[in-house]
TIVOSE-991422 format. One record per residue: x, y, z of N, C-alpha, C in turn; residue number from 1. Coordinates in steps of 0.1 Angstrom, whole numbers. Each point is the difference from the previous one (the first is absolute). Layout:
<sites>
[[X,Y,Z],[X,Y,Z],[X,Y,Z],NUM];
...
</sites>
This chain:
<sites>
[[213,883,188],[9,11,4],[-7,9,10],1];
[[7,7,7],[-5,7,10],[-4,11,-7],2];
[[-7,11,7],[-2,16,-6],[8,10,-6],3];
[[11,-3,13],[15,13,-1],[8,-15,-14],4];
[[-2,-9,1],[7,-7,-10],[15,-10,2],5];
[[1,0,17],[13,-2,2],[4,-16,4],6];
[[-18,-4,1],[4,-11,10],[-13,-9,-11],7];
[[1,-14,0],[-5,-9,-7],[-11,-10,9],8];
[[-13,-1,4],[-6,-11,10],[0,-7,-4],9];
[[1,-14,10],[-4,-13,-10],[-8,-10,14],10];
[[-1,-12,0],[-5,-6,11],[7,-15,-2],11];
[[3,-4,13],[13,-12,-2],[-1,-6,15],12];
[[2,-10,-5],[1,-13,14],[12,-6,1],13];
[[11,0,12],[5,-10,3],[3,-10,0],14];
[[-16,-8,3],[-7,-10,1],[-11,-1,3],15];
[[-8,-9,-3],[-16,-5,-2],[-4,14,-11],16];
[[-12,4,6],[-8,5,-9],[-3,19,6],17];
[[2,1,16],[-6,7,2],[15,14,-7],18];
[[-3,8,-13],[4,11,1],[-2,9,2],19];
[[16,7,-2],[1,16,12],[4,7,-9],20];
[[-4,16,2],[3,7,-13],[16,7,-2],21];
[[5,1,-8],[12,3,3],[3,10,-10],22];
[[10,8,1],[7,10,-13],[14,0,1],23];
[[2,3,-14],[10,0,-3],[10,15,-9],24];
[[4,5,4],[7,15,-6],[10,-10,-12],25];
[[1,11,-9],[8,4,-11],[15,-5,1],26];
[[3,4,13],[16,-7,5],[-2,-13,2],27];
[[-8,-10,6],[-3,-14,2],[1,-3,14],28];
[[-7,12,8],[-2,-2,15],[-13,-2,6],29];
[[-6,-10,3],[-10,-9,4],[-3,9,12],30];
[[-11,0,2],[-9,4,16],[-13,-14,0],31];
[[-4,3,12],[-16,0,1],[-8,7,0],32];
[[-13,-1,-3],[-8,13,-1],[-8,-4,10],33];
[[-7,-11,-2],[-7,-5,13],[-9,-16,-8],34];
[[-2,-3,12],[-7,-17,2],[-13,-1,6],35];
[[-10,-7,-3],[-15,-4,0],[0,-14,0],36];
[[-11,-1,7],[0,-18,0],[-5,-6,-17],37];
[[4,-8,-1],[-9,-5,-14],[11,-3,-13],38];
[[-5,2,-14],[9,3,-11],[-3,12,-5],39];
[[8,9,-2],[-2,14,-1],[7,1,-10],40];
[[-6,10,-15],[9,2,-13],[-7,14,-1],41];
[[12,3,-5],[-1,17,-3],[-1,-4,-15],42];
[[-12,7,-2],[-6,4,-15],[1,13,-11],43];
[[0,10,15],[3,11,-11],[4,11,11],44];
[[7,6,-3],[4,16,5],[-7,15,-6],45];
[[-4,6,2],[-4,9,-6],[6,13,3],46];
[[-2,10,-10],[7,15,-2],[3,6,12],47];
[[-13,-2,12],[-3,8,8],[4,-11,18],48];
[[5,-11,-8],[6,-5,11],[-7,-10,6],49];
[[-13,-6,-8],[-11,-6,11],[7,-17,-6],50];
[[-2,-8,11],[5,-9,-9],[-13,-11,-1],51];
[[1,-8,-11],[-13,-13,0],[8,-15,0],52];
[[-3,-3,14],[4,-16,2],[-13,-6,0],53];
[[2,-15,1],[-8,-8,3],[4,-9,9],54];
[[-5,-6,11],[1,-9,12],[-7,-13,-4],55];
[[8,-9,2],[-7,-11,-4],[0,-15,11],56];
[[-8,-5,2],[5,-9,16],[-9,-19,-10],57];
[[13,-9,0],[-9,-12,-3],[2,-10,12],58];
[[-6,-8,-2],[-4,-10,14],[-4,-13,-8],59];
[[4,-9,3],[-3,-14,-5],[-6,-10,13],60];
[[-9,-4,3],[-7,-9,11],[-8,-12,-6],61];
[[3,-4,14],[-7,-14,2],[-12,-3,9],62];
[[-9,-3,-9],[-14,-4,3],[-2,-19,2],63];
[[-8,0,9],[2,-16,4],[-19,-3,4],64];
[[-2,-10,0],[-13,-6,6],[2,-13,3],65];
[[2,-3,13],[-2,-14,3],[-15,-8,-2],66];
[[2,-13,-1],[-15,-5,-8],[-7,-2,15],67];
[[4,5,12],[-10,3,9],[-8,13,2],68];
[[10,9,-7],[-5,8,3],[-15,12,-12],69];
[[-4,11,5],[-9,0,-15],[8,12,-6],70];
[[11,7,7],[2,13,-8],[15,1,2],71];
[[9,7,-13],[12,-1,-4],[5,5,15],72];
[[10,-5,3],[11,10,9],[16,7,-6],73];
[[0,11,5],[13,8,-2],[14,-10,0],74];
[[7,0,-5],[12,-9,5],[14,12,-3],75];
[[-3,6,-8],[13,9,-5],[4,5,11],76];
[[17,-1,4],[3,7,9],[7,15,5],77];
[[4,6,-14],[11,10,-1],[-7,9,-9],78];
[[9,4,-15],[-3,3,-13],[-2,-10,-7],79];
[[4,-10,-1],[5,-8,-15],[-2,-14,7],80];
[[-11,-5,-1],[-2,-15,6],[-2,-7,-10],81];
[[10,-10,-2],[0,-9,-7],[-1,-18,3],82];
[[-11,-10,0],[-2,-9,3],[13,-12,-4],83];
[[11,-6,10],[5,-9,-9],[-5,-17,4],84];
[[-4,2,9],[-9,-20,2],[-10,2,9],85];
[[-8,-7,0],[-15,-5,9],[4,-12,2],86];
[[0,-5,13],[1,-14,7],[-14,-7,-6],87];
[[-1,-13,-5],[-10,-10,-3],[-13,4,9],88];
[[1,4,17],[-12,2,5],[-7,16,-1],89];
[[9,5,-9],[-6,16,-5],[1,10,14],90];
[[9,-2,12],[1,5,12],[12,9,2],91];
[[8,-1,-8],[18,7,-1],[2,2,-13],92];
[[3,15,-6],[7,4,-9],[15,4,4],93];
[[7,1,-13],[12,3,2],[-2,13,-8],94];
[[7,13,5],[-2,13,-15],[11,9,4],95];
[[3,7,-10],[14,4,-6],[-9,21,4],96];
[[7,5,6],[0,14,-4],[12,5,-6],97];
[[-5,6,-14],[12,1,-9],[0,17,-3],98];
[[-10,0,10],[-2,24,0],[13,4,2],99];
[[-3,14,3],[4,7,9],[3,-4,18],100];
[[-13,-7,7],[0,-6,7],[10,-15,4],101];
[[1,-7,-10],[7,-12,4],[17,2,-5],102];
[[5,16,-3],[12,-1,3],[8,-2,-13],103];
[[12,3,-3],[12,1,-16],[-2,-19,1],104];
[[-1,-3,11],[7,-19,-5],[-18,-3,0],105];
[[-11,5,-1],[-16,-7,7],[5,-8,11],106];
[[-12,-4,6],[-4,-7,12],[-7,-8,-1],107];
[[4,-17,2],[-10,-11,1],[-4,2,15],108];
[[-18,-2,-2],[-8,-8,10],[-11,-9,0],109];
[[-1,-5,13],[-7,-9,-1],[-17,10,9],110];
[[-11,-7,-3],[-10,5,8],[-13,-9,-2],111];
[[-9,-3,12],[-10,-8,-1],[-9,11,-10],112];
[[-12,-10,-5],[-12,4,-7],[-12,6,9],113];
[[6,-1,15],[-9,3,8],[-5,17,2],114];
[[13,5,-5],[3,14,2],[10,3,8],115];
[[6,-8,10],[8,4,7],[13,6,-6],116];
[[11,3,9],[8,8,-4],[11,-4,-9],117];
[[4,4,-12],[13,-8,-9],[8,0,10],118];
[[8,-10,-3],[14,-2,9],[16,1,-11],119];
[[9,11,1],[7,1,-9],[17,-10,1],120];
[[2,-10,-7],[9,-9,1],[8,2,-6],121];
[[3,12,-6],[13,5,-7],[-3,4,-12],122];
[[13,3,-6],[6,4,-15],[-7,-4,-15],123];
[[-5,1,-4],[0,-6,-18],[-17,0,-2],124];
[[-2,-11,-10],[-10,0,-4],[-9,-11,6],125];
[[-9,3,7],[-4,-14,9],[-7,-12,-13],126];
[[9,-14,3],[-8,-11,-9],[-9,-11,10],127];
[[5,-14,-7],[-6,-9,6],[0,-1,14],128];
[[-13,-10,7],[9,-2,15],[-4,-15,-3],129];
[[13,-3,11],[-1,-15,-2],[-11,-10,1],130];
[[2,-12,0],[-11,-9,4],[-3,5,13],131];
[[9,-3,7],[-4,2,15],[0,10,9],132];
[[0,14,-12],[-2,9,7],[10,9,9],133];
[[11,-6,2],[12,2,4],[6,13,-9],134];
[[3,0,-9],[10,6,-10],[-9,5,-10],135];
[[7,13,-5],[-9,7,-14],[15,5,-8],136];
[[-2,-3,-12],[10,1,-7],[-2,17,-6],137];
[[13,5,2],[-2,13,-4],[13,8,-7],138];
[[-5,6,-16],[12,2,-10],[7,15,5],139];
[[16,-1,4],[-3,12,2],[10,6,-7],140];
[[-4,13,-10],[6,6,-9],[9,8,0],141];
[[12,-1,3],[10,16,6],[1,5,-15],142];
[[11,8,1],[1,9,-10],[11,-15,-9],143];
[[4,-6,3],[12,-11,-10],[-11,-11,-9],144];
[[-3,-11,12],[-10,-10,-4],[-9,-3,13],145];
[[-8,-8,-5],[-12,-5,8],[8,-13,9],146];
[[-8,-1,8],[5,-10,11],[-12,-9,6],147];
[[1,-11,-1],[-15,-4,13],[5,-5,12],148];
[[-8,10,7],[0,-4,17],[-12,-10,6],149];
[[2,-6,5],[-8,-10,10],[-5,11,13],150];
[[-12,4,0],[-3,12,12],[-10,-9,10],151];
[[2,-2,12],[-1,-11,9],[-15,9,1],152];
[[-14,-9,5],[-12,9,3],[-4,-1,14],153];
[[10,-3,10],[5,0,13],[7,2,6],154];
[[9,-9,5],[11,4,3],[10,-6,-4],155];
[[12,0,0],[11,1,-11],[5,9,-7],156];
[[14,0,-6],[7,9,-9],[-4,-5,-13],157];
[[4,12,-10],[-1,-1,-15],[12,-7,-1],158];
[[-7,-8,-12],[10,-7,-10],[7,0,-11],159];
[[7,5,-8],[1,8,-12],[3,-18,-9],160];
[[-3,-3,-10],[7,-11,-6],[5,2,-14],161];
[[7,-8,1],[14,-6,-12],[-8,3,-14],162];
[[5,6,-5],[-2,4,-13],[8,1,-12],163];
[[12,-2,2],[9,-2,-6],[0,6,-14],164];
[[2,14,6],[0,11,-12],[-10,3,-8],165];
[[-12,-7,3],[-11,5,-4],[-10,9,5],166];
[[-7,8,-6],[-6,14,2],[-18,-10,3],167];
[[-6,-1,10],[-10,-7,4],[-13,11,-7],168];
[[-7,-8,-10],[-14,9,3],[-16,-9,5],169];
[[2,-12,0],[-17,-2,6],[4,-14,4],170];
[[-5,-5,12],[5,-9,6],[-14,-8,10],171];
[[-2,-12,3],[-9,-9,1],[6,-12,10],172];
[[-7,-7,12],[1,-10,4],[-4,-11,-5],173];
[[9,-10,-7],[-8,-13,0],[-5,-8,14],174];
[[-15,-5,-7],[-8,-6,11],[10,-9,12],175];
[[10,-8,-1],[7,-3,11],[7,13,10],176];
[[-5,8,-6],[5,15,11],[16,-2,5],177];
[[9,-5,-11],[15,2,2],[6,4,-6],178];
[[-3,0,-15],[6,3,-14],[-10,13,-2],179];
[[6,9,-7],[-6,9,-9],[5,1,-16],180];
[[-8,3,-5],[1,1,-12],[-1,19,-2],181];
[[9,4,-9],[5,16,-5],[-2,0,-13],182];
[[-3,12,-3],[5,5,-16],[14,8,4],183];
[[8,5,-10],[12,6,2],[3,6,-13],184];
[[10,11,1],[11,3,-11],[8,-4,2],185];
[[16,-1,-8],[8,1,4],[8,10,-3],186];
[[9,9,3],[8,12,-3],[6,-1,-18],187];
[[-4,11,-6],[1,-2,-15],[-2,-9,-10],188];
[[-18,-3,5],[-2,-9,-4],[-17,4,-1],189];
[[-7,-6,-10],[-17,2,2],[-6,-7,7],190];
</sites>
């Protein structure tokens, strides 16, 4: 509660993580009070008006060492780097930013081990890439169900594939690089 008593803080997100402080009056009329980068929670209010938040910022990254080299390199590219394949020659990852950074749907990409720059191929959660390097399979989550897209690592359009009412969660190339193999749900069902 505020000092004078009229208005209630709280801290709340839209989406992702980063919250903003907000109040709320007696009648049930929302404001903003204000926004800081990070996760911000109001702890306490006090008599005299002072208020105690806490800011809090997390980061998930990817450390790599190729067996040429002698010392780890950075790979993470946003907030929230998450690894989803390494090619057999240890030269290409595929990784998912699921922050703040990679957006309400995340962002698959692809990026060498060399350090160079991630390259972002769309929507979801970045998975396998194919045998040949062509195609990376990627789940992507809307607000209904999951979907897997075929996200080209060149040139070409996305693919979305047949799923036939099923909610996709982790998905894999078999070694002839034509077929995949999925886990799934299906709608009211475990």
């Amino acid at each position: 509660w505020t000092k004078d008593g009229k208005e209630v803080w709280y801290t709340a997100a839209e989406g992702g993580n980063n919250r903003a402080v907000h109040a709320v009056s007696r009648s049930g009329r929302v404001r903003l009070v204000g926004r800081v980068p990070g996760i911000s929670t109001i702890r306490d209010i006090s008599k005299d008006g002072r208020v105690l938040m806490t800011n809090e910022s997390f980061r998930i990254g990817i450390l790599a060492r190729r067996q040429c080299e002698e010392k780890e390199r950075e790979l993470s590219w946003l907030d929230f780097s998450l690894v989803g394949d390494i090619t057999p020659d240890g030269n290409l990852i595929t990784l998912t930013e699921s922050g703040e950074g990679g957006g309400p749907n995340y962002s698959a990409y692809i990026r060498k081990t060399d350090g160079t720059a991630a390259v972002r191929l769309g929507d979801g959660t970045a998975g396998a890439l194919s045998p040949d390097g062509a195609w990376m399979i990627s789940i992507f989550r809307p607000a209904s169900d999951a979907q897997m897209v075929l996200l080209p690592t060149s040139v070409g359009e996305p693919r979305a594939l047949s799923k036939e009412g099923l909610a996709a969660i982790d998905a894999d190339w078999l070694p002839d690089g034509k077929r995949i193999l999925f886990s799934a749900t299906e709608p009211g069902h475990g």
